[in-house]
C-alpha positions in Angstrom: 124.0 -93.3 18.7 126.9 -93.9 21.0 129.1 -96.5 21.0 129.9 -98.4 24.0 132.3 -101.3 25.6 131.9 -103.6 28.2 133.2 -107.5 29.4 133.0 -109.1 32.1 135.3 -111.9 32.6 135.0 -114.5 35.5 138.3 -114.7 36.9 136.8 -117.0 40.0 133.8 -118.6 41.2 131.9 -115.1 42.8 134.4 -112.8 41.4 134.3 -111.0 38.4 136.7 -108.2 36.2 134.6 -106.2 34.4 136.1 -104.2 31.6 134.4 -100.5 30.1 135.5 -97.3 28.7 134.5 -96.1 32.6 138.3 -98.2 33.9 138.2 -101.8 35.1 136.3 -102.7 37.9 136.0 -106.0 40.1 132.5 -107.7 41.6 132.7 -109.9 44.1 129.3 -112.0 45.1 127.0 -114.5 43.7 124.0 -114.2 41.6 121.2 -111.6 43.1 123.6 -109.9 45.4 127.4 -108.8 44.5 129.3 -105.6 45.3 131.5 -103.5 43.0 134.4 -101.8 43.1 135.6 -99.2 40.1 136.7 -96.0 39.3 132.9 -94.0 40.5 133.1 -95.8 43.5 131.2 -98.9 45.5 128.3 -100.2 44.5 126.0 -102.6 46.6 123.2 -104.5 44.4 120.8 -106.9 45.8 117.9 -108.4 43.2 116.0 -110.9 42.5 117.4 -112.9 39.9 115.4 -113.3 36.0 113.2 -111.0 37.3 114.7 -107.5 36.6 113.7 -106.2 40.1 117.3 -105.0 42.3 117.9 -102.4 44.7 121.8 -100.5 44.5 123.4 -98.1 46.4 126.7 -96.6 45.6 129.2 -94.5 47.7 132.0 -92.4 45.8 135.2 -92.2 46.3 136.1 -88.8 48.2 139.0 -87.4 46.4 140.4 -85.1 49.6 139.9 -82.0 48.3 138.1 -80.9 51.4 140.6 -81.8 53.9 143.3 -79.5 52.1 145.2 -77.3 54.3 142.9 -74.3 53.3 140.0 -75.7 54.3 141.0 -76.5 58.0 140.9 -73.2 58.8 137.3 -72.4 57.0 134.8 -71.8 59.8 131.7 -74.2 59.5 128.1 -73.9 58.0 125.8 -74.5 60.5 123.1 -76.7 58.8 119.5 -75.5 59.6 117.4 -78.0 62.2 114.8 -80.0 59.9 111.3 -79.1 60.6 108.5 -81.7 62.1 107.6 -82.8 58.2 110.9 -82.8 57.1 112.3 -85.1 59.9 109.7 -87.5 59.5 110.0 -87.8 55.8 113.7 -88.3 56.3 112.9 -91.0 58.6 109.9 -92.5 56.2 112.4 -92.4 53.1 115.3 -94.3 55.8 112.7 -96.7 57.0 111.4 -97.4 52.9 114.6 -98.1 52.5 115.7 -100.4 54.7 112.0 -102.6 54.3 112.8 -102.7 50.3 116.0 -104.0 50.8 115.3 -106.5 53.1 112.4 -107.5 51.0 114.8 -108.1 48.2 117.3 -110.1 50.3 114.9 -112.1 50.8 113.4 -112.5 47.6 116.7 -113.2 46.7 117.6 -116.5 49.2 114.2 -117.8 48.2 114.8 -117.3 44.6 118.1 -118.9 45.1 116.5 -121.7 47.2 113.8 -122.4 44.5 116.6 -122.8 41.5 118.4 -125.5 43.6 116.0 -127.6 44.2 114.1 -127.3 41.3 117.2 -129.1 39.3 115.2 -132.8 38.9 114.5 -134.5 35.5 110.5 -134.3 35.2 110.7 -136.2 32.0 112.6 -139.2 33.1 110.5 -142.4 32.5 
């Protein structure tokens, strides 16, 4: 069993320090969506809050080592042309994608929507 570290700590209203054995990292956004920024990168997260469903995506940080002097003179890799299947899975997975996540944005605003109104004192006589 491992142990592990981590605290978040609210420095303002939609932004957040969060603290791990990873390096600090900041969020900035409200409940059910936020972004990230830390030491593996960005991270997008969109979900739908209390109900454990989210969608993330993260993009690294690109340390340079490619655009070194000796790799500017390196002659390029052609990449091989995708078949008919493979294109059209590529485009399936891109499309899947971008339906889920817009699903879950909107989950998200009506989620968001419902916990505001739904504030009132039903027990009040």
């Amino acid at each position: 069993m491992a142990f592990r570290f981590f605290r978040r700590v609210h420095v303002a209203p939609g932004v957040s320090l969060n603290l791990s054995q990873s390096g600090p990292s900041v969020s900035l956004g409200a409940r059910g969506a936020h972004v990230t920024f830390g030491p593996r990168g960005i991270r997008q997260t969109i979900g739908l809050p209390g109900s454990g469903a989210f969608f993330t995506s993260q993009q690294g940080w690109h340390s340079g080592a490619h655009t070194a002097e000796h790799f500017a003179d390196a002659t390029p890799v052609p990449t091989p042309p995708r078949t008919g299947w493979q294109q059209a899975g590529h485009v399936l997975a891109l499309a899947l994608e971008a339906v889920g996540l817009a699903a879950l944005a909107v989950l998200a605003v009506l989620a968001a929507l419902l916990s505001l109104g739904g504030s009132s004192d039903h027990h009040r006589r």
